[in-house]
N, C-alpha and C positions, 0 to 999 in steps of 0.2 A: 120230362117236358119235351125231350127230343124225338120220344115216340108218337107223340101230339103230333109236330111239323110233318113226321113223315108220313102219317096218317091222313093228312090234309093234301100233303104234295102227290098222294096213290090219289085221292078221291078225288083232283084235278086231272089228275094223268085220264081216270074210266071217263069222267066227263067230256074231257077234249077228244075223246077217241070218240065216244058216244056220237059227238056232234061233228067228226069227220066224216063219220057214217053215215050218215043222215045228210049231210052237204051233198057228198056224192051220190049216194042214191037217189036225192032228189035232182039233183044235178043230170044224170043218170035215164029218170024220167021223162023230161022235160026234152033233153036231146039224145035220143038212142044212138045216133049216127058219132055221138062225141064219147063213146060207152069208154071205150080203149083208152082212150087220151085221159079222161079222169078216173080212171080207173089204177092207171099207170101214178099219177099225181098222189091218187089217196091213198095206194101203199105206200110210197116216200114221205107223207107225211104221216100215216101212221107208226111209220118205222121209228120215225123222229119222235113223237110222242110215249111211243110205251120205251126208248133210249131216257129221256126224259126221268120215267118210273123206277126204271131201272139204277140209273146214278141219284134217284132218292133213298133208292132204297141200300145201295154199297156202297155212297160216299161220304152222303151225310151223317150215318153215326158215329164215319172216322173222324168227323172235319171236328 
């Protein structure tokens, strides 16, 4: 059952990364002159999100 959770908590991690991606790119489009500044944003929170995947993955099947 516990491989279930973590299987669910990876398929949030690709999702929310998916749709970081896409914020900024869009974002990206819309104002080319603010390219840096969110650019700079969306690796910190992509950083944060696959961290996220990560202690799904080596923490939760100690806990």
């Amino acid at each position: 059952m516990n491989v279930i959770g973590i299987g669910i908590a990876i398929l949030g991690v690709g999702i929310g990364l998916g749709l970081i991606g896409n914020g900024a790119l869009q974002g990206m489009a819309r104002q080319p002159e603010a390219m840096s500044k969110l650019q700079v944003n969306m690796l910190i929170a992509l950083a944060f999100a696959e961290l996220m995947g990560l202690l799904a993955i080596f923490i939760l099947p100690k806990a």
